[in-house]
SESEMI-141717 format. One record per residue: x negated, y, z negated of N, C-alpha, C, CB in turn; residue number from 1; residue in three letters. Coordinates in nm, 3 decimals, m for minus. Each point is the difference from the previous one (the first is absolute). Glycine has a CB too. Layout:
BEGIN
+---------+---------+---------+---------+---------+---------+---------+---------+---------+---------+---------+---------+-----+-----+
!     n.X !     n.Y !     n.Z !    ca.X !    ca.Y !    ca.Z !     c.X !     c.Y !     c.Z !    cb.X !    cb.Y !    cb.Z !   k !   r !
+---------+---------+---------+---------+---------+---------+---------+---------+---------+---------+---------+---------+-----+-----+
!       X !       Y !       Z !       X !       Y !       Z !       X !       Y !       Z !       X !       Y !       Z ! NUM ! ALA !
...
+---------+---------+---------+---------+---------+---------+---------+---------+---------+---------+---------+---------+-----+-----+
//
This chain:
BEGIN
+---------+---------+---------+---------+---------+---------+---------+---------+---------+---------+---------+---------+-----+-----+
!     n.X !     n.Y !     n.Z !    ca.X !    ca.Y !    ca.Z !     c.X !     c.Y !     c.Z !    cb.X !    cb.Y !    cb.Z !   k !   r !
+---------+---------+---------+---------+---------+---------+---------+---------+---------+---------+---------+---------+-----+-----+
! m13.236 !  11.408 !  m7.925 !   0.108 !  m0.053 !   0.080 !  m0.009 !   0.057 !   0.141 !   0.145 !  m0.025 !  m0.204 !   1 ! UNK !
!  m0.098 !  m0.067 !   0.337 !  m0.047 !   0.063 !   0.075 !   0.192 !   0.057 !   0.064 !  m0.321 !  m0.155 !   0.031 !   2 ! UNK !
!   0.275 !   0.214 !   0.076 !   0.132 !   0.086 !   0.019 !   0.096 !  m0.104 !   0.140 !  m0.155 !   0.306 !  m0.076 !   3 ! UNK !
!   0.211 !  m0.291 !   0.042 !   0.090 !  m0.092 !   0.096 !   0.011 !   0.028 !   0.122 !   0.115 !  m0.036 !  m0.155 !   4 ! UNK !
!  m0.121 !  m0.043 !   0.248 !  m0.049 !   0.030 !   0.114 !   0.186 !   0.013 !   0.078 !  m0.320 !  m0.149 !  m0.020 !   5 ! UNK !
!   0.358 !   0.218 !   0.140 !   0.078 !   0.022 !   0.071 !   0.058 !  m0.127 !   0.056 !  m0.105 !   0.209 !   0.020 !   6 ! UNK !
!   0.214 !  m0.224 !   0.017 !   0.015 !  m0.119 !   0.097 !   0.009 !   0.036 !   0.124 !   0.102 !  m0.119 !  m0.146 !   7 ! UNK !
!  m0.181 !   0.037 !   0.200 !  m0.019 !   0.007 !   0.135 !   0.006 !  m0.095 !   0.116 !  m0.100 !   0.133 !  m0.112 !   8 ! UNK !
!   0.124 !  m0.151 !   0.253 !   0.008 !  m0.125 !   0.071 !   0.172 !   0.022 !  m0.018 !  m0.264 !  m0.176 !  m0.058 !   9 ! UNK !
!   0.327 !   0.011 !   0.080 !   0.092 !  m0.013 !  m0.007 !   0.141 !  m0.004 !  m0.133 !  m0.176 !  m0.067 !   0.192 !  10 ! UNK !
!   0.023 !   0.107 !  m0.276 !   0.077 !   0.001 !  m0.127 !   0.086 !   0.185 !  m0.041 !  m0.225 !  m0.239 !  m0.090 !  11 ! UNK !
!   0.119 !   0.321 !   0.176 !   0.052 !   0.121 !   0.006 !   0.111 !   0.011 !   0.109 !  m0.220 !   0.081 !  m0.088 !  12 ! UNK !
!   0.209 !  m0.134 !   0.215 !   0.115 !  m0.002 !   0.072 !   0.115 !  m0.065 !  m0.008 !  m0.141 !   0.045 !   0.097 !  13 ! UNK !
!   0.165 !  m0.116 !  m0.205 !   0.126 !  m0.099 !  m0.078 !   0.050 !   0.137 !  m0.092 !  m0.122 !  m0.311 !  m0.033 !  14 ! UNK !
!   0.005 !   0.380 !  m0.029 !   0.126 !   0.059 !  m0.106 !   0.005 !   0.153 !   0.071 !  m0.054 !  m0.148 !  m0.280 !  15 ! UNK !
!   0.001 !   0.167 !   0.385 !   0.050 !   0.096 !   0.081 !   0.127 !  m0.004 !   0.089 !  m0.219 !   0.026 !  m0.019 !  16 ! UNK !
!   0.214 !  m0.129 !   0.030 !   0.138 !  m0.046 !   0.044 !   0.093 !  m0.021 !  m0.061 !  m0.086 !  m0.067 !   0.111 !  17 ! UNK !
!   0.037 !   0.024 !  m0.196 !   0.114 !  m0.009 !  m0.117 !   0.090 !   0.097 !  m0.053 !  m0.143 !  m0.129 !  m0.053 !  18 ! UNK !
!   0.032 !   0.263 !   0.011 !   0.054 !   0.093 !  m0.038 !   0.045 !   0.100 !   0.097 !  m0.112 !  m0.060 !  m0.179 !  19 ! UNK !
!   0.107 !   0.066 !   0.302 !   0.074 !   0.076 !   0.142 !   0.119 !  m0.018 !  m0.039 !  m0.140 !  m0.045 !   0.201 !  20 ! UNK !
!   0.224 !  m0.022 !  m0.216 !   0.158 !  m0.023 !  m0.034 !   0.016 !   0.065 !  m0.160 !   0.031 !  m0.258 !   0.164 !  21 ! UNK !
!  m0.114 !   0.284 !  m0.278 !   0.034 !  m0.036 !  m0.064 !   0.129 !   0.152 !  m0.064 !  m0.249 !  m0.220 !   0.005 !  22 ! UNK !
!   0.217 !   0.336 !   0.044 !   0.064 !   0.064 !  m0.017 !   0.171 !   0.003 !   0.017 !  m0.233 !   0.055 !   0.027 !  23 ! UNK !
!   0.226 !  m0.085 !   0.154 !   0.110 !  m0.024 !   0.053 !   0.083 !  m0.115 !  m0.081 !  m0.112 !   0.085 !   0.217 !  24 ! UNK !
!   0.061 !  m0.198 !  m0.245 !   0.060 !  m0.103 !  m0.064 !   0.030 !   0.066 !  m0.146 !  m0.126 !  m0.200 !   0.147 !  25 ! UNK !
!   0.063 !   0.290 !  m0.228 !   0.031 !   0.001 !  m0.133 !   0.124 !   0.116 !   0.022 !  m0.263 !  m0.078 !  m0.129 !  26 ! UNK !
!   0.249 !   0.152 !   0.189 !   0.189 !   0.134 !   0.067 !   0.051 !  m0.122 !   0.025 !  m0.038 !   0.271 !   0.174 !  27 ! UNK !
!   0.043 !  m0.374 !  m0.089 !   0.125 !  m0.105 !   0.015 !   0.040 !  m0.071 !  m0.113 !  m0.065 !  m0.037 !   0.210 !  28 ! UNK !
!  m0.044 !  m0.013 !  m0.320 !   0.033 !  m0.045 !  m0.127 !   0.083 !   0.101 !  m0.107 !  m0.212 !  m0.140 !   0.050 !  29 ! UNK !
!   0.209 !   0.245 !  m0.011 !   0.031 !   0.129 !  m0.068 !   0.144 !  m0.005 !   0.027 !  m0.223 !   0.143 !   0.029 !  30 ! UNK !
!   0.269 !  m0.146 !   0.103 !   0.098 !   0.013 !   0.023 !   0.045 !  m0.083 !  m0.025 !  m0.022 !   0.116 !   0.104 !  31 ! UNK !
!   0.028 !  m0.222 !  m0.101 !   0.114 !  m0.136 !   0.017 !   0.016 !  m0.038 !  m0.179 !  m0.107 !  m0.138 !   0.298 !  32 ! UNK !
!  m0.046 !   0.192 !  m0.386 !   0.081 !   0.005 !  m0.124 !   0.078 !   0.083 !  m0.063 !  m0.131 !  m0.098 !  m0.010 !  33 ! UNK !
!   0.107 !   0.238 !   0.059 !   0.135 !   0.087 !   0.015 !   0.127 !  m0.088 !  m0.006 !  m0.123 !   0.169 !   0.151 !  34 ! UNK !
!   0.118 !  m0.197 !  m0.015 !   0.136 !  m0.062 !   0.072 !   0.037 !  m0.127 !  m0.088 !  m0.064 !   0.075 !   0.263 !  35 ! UNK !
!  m0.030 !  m0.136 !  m0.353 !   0.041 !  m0.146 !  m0.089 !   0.047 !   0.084 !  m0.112 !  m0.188 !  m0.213 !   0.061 !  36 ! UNK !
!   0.153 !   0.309 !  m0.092 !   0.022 !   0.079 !  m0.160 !   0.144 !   0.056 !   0.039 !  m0.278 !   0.097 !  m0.091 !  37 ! UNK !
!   0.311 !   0.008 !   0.224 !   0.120 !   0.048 !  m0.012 !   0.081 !  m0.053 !   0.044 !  m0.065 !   0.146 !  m0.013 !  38 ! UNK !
!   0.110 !  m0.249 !   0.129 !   0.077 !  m0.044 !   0.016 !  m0.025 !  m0.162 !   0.004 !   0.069 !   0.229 !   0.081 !  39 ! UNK !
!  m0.079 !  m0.297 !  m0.178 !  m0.001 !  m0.145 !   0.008 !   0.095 !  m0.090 !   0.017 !  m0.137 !   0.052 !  m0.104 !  40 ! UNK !
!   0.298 !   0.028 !   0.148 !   0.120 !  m0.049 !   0.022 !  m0.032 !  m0.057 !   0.166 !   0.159 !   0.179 !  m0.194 !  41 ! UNK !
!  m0.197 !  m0.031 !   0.267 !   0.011 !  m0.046 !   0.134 !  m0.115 !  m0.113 !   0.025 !   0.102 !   0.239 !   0.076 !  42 ! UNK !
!  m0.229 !  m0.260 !  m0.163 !  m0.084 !  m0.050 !   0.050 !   0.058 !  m0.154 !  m0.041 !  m0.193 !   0.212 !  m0.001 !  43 ! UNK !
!   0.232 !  m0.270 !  m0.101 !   0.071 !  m0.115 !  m0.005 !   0.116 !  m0.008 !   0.106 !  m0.066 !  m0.006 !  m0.240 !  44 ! UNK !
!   0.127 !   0.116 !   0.273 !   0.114 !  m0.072 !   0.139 !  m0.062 !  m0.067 !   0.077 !   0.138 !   0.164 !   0.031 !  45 ! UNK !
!  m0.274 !  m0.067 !   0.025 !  m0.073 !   0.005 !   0.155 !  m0.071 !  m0.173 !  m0.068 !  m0.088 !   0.362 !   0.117 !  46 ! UNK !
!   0.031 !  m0.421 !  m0.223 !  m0.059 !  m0.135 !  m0.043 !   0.161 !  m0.093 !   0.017 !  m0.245 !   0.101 !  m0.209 !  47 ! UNK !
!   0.331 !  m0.054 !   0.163 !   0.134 !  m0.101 !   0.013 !   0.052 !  m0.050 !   0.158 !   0.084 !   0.139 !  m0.226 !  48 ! UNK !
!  m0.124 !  m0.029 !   0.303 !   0.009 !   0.015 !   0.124 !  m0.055 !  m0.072 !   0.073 !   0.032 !   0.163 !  m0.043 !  49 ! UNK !
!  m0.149 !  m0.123 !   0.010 !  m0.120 !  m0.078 !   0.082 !  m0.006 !  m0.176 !  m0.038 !  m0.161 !   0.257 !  m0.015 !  50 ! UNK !
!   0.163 !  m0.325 !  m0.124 !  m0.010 !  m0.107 !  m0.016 !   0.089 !  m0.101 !   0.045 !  m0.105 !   0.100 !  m0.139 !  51 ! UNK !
!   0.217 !   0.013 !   0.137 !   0.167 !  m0.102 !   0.081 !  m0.029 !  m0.012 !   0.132 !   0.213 !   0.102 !  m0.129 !  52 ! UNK !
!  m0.274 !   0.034 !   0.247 !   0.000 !  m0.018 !   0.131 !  m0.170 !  m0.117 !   0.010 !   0.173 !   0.299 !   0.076 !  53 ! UNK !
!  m0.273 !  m0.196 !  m0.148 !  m0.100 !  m0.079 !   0.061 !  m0.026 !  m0.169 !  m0.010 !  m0.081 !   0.231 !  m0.035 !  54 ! UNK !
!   0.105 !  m0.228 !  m0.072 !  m0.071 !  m0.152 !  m0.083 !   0.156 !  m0.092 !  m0.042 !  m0.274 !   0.147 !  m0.158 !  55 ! UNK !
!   0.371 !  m0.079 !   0.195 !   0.103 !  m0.066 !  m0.047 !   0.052 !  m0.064 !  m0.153 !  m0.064 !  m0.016 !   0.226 !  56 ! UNK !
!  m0.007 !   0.095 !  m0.289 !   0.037 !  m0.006 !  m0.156 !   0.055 !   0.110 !  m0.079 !  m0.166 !  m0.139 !   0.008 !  57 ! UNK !
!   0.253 !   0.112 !  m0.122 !   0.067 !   0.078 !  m0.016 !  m0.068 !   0.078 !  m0.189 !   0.221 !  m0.156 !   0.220 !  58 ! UNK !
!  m0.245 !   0.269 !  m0.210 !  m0.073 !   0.123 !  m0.080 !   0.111 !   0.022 !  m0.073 !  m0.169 !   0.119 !   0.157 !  59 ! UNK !
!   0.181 !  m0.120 !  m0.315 !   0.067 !   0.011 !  m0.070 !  m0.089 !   0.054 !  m0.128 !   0.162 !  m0.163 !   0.132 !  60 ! UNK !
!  m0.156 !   0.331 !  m0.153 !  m0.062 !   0.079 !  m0.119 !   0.061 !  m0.014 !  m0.069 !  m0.088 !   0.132 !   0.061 !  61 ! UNK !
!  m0.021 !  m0.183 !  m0.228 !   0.051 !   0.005 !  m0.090 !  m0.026 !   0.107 !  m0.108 !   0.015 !  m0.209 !   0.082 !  62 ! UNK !
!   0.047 !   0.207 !  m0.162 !  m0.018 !   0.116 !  m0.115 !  m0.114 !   0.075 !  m0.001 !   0.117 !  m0.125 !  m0.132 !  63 ! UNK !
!  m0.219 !   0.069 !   0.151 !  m0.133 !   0.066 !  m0.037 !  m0.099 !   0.045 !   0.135 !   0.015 !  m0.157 !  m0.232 !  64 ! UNK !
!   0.088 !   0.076 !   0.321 !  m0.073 !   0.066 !   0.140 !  m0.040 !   0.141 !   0.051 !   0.116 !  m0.167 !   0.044 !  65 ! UNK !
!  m0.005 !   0.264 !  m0.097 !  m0.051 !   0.128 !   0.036 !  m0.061 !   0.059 !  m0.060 !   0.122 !   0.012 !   0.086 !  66 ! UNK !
!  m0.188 !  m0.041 !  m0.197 !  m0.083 !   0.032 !  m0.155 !  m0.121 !  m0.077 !   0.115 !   0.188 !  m0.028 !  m0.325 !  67 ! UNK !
!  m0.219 !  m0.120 !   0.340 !  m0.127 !  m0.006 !   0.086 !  m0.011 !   0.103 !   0.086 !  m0.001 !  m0.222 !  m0.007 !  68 ! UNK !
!   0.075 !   0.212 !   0.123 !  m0.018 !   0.107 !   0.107 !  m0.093 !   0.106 !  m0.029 !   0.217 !  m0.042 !   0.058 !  69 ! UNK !
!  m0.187 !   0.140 !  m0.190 !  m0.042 !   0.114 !  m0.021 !  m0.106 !   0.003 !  m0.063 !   0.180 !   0.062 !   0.015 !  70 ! UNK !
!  m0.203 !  m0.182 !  m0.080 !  m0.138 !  m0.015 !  m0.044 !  m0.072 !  m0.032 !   0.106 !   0.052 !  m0.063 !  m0.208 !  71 ! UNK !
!  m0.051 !  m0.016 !   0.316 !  m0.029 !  m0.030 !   0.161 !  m0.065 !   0.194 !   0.033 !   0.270 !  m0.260 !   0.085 !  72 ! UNK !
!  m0.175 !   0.330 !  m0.104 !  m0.025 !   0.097 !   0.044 !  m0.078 !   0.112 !  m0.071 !   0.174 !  m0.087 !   0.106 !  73 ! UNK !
!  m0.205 !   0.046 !  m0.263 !  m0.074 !   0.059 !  m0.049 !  m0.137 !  m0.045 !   0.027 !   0.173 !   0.052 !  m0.136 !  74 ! UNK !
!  m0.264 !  m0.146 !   0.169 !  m0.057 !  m0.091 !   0.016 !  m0.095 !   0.013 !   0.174 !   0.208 !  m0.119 !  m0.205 !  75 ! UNK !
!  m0.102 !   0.166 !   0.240 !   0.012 !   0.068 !   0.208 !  m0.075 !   0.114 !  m0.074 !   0.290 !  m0.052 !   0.194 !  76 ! UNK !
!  m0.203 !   0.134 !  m0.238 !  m0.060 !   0.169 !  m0.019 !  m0.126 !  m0.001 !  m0.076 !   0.236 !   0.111 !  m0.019 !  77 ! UNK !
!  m0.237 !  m0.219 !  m0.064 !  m0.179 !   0.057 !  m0.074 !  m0.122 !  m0.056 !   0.115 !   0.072 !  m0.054 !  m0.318 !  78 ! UNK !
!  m0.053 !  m0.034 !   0.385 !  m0.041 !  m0.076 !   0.118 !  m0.053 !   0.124 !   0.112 !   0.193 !  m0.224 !  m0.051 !  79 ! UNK !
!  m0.063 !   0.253 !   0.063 !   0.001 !   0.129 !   0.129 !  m0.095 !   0.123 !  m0.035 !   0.266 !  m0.045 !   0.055 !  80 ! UNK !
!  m0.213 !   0.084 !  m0.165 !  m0.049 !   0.100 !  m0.059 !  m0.147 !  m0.026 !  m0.008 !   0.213 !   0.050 !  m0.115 !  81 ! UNK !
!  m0.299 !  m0.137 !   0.061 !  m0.141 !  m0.032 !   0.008 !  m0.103 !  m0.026 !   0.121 !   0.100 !  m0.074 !  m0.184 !  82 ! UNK !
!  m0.027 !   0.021 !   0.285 !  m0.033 !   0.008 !   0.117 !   0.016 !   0.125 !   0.087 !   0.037 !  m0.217 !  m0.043 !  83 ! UNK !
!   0.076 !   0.312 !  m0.038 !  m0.037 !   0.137 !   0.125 !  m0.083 !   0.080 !  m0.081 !   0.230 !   0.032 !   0.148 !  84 ! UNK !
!  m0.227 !  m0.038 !  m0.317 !  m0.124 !   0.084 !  m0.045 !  m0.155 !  m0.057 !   0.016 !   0.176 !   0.083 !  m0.167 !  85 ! UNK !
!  m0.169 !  m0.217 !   0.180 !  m0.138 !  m0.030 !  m0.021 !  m0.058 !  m0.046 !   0.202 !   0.050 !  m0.115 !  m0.349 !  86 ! UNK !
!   0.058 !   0.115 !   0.403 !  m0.029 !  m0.029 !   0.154 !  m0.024 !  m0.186 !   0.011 !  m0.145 !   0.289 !   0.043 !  87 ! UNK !
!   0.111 !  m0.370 !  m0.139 !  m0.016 !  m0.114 !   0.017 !  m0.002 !  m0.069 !  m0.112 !  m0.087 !   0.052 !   0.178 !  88 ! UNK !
!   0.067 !  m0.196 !  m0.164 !   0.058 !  m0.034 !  m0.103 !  m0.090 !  m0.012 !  m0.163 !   0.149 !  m0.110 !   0.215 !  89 ! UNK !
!  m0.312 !   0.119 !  m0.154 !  m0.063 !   0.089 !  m0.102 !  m0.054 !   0.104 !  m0.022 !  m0.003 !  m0.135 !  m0.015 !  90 ! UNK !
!  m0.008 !   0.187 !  m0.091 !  m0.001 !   0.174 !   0.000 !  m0.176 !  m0.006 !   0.005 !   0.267 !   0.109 !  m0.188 !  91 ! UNK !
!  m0.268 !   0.029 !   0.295 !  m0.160 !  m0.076 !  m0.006 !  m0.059 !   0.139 !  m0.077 !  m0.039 !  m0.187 !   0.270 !  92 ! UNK !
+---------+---------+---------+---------+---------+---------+---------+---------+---------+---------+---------+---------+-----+-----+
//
């Protein structure tokens, strides 16, 4: 078998780029699923808020909405978490 060769050209400068953010982006995924796990009250106001001013429709949570949310936010944190241990989005 022969050994796999490097990527190189533009195919190495795509996932070099790629992975430059990838840290920073996985601490921001970190946080904001924090923020979906502990407080998913305020984060449905700030969506009720926003859909009435921006788009003019009206946001009405139902029973099971804040049960999504936190799964939303479990989902953020394994996300986050893999991208600041592994630096990108594959572990090389």
């Amino acid at each position: 078998m022969s050994e796999p060769t490097p990527a190189s050209g533009l195919v190495a400068e795509t996932l070099t780029a790629a992975d430059a953010g990838a840290r920073p982006a996985g601490l921001l995924l970190v946080a904001a699923g924090i923020a979906h796990l502990v407080a998913p009250g305020p984060l449905l106001w700030a969506a009720r808020t926003g859909y009435g001013t921006v788009l003019g429709v009206e946001f009405v949570p139902g029973d099971a909405t804040t049960r999504r949310v936190r799964t939303l936010g479990v989902g953020m944190v394994a996300a986050g978490a893999h991208l600041l241990y592994y630096g990108g989005i594959l572990p090389e």
